[in-house]
TORKOL-4160 file (C-alpha; in steps of 0.2 Angstrom, whole numbers, padded with zeros to 4 digits, m for minus):
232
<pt num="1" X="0498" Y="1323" Z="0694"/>
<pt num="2" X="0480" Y="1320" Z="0692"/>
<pt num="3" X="0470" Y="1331" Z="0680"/>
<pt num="4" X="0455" Y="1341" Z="0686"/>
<pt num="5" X="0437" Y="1334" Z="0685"/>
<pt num="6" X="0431" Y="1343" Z="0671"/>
<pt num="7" X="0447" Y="1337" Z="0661"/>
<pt num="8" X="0445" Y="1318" Z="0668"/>
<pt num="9" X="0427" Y="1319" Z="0660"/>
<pt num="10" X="0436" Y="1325" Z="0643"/>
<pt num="11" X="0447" Y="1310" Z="0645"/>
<pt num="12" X="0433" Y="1297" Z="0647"/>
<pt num="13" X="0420" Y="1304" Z="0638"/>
<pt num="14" X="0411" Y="1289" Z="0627"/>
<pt num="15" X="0410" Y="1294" Z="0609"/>
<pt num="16" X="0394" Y="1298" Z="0601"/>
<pt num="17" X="0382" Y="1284" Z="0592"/>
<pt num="18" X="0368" Y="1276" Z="0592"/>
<pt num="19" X="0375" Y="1256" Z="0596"/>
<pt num="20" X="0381" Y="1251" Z="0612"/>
<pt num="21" X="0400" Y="1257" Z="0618"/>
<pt num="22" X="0408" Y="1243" Z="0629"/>
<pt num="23" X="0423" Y="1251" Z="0640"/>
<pt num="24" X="0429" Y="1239" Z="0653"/>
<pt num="25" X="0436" Y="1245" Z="0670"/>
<pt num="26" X="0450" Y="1235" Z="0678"/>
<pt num="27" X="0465" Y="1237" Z="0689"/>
<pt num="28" X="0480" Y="1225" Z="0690"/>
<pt num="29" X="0498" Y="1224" Z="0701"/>
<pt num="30" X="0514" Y="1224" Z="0689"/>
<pt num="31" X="0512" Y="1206" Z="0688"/>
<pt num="32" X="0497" Y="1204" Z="0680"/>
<pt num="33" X="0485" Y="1199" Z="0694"/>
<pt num="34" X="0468" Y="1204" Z="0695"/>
<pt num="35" X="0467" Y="1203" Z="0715"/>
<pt num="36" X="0477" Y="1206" Z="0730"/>
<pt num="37" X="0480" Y="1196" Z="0743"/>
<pt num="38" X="0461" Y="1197" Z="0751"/>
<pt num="39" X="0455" Y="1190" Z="0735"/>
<pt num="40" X="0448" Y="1209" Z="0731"/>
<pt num="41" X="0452" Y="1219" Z="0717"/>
<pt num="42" X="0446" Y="1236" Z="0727"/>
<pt num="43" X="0460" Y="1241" Z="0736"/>
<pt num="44" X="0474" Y="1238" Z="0723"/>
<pt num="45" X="0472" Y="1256" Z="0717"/>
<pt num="46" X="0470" Y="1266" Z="0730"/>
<pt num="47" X="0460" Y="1284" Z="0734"/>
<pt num="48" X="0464" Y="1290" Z="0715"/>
<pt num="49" X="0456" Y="1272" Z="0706"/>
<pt num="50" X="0443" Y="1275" Z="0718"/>
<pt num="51" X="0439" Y="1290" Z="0711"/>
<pt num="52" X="0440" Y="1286" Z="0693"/>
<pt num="53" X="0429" Y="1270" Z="0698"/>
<pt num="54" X="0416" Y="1284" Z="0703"/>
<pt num="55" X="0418" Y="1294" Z="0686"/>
<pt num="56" X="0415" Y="1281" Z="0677"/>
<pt num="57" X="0400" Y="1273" Z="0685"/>
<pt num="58" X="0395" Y="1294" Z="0684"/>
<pt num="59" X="0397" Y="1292" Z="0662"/>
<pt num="60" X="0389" Y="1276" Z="0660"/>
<pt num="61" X="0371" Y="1270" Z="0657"/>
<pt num="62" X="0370" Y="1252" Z="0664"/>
<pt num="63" X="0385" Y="1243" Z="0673"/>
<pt num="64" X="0388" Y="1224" Z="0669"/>
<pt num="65" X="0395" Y="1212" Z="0681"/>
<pt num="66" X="0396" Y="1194" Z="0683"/>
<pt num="67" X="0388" Y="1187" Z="0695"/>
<pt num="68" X="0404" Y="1179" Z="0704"/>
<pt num="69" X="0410" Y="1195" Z="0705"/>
<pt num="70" X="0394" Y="1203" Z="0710"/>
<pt num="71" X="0394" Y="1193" Z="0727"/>
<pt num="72" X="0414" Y="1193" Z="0730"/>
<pt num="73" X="0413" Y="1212" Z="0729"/>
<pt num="74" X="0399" Y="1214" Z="0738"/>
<pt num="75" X="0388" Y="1223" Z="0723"/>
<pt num="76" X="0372" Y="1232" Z="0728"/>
<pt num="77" X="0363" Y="1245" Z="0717"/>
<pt num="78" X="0370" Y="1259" Z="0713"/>
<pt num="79" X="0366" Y="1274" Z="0726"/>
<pt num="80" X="0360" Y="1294" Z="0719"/>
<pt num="81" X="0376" Y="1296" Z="0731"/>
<pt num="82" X="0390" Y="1285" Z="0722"/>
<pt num="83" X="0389" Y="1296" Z="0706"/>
<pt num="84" X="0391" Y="1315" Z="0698"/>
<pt num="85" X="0374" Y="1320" Z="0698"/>
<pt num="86" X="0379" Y="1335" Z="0691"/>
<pt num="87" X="0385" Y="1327" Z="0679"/>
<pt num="88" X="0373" Y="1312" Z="0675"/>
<pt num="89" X="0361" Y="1327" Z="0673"/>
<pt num="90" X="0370" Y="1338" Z="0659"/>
<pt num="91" X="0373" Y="1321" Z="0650"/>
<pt num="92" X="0355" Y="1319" Z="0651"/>
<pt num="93" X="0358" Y="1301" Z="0659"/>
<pt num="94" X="0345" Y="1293" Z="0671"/>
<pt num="95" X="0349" Y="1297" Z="0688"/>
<pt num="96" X="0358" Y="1280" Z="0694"/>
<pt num="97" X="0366" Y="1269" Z="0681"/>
<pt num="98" X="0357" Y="1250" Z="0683"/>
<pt num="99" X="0367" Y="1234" Z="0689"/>
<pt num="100" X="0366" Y="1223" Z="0673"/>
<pt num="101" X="0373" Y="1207" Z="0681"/>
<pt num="102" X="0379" Y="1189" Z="0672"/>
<pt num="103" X="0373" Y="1173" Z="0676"/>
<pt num="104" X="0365" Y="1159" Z="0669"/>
<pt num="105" X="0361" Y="1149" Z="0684"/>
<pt num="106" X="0352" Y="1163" Z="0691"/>
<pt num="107" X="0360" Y="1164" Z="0708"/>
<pt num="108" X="0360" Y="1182" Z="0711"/>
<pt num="109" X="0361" Y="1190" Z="0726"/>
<pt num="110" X="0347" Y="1195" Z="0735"/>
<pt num="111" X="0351" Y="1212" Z="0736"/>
<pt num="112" X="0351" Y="1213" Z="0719"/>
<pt num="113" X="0334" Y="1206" Z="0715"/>
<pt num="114" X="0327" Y="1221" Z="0714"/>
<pt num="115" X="0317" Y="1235" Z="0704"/>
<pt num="116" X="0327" Y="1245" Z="0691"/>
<pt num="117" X="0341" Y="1230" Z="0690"/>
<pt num="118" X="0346" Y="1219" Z="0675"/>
<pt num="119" X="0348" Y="1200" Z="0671"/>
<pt num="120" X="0358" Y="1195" Z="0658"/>
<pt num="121" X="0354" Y="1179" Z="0654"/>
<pt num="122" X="0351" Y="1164" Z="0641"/>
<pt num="123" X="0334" Y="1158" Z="0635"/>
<pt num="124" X="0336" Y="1141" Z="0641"/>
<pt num="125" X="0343" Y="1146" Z="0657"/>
<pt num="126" X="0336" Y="1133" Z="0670"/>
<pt num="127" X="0324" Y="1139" Z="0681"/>
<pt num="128" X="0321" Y="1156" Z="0671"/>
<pt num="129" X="0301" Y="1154" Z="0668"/>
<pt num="130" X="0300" Y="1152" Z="0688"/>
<pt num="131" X="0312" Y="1167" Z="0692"/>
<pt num="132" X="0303" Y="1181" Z="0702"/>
<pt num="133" X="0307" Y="1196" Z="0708"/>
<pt num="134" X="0307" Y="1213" Z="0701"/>
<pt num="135" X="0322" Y="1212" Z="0688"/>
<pt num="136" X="0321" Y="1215" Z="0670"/>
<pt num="137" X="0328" Y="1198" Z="0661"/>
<pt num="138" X="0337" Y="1200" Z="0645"/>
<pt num="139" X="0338" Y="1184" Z="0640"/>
<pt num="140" X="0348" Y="1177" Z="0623"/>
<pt num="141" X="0356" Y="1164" Z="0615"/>
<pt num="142" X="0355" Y="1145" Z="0619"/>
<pt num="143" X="0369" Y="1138" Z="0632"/>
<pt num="144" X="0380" Y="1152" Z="0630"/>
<pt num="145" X="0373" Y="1171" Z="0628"/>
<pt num="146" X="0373" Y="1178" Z="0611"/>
<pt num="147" X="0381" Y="1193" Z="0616"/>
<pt num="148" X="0378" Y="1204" Z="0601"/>
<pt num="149" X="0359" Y="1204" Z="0602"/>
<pt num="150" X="0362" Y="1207" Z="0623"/>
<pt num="151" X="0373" Y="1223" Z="0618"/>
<pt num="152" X="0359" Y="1227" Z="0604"/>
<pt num="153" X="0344" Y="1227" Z="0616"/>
<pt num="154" X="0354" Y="1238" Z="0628"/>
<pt num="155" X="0355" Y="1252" Z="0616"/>
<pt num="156" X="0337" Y="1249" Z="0610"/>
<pt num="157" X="0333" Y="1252" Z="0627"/>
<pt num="158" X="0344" Y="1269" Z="0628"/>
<pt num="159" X="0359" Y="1259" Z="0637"/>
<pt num="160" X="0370" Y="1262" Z="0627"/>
<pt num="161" X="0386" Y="1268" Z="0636"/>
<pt num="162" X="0391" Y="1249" Z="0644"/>
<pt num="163" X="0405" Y="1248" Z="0658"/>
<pt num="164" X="0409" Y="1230" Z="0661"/>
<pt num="165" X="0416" Y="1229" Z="0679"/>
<pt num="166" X="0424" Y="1212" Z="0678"/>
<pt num="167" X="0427" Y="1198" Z="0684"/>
<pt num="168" X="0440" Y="1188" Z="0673"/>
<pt num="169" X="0430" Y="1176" Z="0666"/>
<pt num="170" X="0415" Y="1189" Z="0656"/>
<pt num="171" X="0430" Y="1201" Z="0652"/>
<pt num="172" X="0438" Y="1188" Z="0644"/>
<pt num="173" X="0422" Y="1180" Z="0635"/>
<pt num="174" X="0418" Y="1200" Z="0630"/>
<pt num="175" X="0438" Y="1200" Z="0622"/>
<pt num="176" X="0437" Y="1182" Z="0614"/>
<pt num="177" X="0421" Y="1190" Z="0603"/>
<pt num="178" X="0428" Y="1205" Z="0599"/>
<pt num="179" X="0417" Y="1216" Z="0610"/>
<pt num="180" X="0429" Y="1227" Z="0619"/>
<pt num="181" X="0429" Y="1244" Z="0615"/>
<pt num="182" X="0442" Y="1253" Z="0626"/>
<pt num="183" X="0448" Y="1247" Z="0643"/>
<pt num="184" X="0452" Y="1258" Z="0659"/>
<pt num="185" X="0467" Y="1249" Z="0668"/>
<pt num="186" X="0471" Y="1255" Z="0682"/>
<pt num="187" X="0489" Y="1248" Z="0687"/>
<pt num="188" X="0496" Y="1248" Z="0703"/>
<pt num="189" X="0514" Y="1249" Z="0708"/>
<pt num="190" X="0515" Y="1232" Z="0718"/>
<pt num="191" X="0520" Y="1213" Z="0714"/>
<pt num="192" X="0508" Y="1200" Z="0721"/>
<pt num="193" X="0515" Y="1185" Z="0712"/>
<pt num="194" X="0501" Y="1171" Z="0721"/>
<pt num="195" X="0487" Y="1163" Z="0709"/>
<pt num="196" X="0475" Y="1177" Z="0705"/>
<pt num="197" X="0468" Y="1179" Z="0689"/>
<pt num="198" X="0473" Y="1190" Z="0677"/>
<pt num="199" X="0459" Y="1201" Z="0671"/>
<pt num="200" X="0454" Y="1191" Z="0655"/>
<pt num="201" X="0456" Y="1175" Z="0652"/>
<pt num="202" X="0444" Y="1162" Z="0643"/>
<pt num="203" X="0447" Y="1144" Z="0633"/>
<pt num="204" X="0457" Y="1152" Z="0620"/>
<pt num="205" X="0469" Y="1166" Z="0616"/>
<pt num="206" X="0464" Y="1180" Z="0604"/>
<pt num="207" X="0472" Y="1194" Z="0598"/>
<pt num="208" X="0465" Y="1212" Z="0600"/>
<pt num="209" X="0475" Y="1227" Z="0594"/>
<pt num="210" X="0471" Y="1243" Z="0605"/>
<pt num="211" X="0480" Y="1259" Z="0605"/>
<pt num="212" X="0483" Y="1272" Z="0619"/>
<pt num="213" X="0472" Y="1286" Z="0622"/>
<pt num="214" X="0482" Y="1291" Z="0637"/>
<pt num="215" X="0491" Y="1287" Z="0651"/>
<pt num="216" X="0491" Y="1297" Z="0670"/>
<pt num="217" X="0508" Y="1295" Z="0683"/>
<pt num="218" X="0496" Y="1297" Z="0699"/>
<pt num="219" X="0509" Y="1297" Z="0712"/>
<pt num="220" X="0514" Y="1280" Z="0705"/>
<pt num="221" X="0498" Y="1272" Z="0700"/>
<pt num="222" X="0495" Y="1272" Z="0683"/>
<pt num="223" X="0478" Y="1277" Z="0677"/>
<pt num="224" X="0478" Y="1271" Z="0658"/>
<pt num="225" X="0465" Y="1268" Z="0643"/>
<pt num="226" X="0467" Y="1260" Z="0627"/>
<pt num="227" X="0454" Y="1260" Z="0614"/>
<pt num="228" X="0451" Y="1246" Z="0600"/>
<pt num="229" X="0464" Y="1252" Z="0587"/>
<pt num="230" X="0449" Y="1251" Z="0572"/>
<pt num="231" X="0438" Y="1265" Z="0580"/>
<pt num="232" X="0457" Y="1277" Z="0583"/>
């Protein structure tokens, strides 16, 4: 049974603090795979991980994405009509979260090029002093991006609450450097076998203790989070 609104907020709700939280949202098959057949990771949970997808994007201050993912998903900004704006309100959050998106080849979608959205970024990134368009750039680190100074400018800025949307590939750089505060995992009662991705991987395998905060039978779907065991 899924649990009313106001006690799915309870459930979600980021802690208190003044340093960036980064909660990761995912949803997988029984088998580990981070798409279905379509190569999309949308459908997988159905109308309740849709509606968790919603909360969540309703709790957070800035959403990151890579930008693979951004353009396979179709990203655009985030609509005053995608979230709980009762809710964004009594948490005394902007009205929209921003689109924070990853790249440092600098080949987002136009749709994204737009005022009020992010670039993350590093500072070497080719073709950064000719980018225009009305993003912010937060730009850091030489050939990779120096994470912790990204996740320490966010909260400078007020972004604290971080939900990282995926894909694969920045989940599992934001594992491998020990960034990952809790994840929301979706998992959905299907085998799809096939070669999709699981929803981290990176060059080398790490190990991250988290613990269960809870776990919902939705019909079959499993709406779960686990929290980095240090902060339980």
């Amino acid at each position: 049974m899924i649990p009313e609104q106001a006690e799915l907020e309870k459930l979600y709700a980021y802690p208190a603090g003044e340093t960036a939280w980064v909660r990761s949202n995912f949803v997988s098959t029984l088998d580990g795979a981070a798409y279905d057949e379509s190569g999309m990771s949308g459908s997988l949970g159905g109308d309740v991980d849709t509606r968790v997808f919603a909360l969540l994007r309703s709790l957070a201050d800035v959403i990151v994405v890579g930008v693979g993912t951004a353009r396979t998903e179709g990203y655009e900004p985030v609509r005053a009509e995608d979230v709980d704006a009762d809710l964004r309100e009594r948490l005394g959050l902007a009205p929209v979260p921003p689109i924070a998106v990853v790249s440092r080849r600098l080949d987002i979608p136009d749709v994204l090029r737009s005022g009020g959205q992010l670039l993350i970024t590093t500072s070497d990134a080719p073709g950064l002093d000719t980018l225009s368009g009305d993003m912010d750039v937060l730009a850091y680190g030489e050939g990779v991006i120096d994470w912790p100074a990204v996740l320490a400018e966010l909260a400078r800025r007020g972004l604290r609450r971080v939900l990282c949307e995926g894909g694969p590939t920045l989940h599992g750089t934001l594992v491998g450097h020990d960034l990952i505060d809790d994840l929301c995992l979706t998992i959905a009662p299907v085998l799809a076998a096939g070669a999709a991705p699981r929803i981290a991987h990176g060059p080398e395998a790490v190990t991250t203790h988290m613990q269960r905060a809870h776990v919902i039978d939705a019909d079959g779907v499993l709406l779960t989070r686990w929290v980095r065991s240090h902060h339980v």
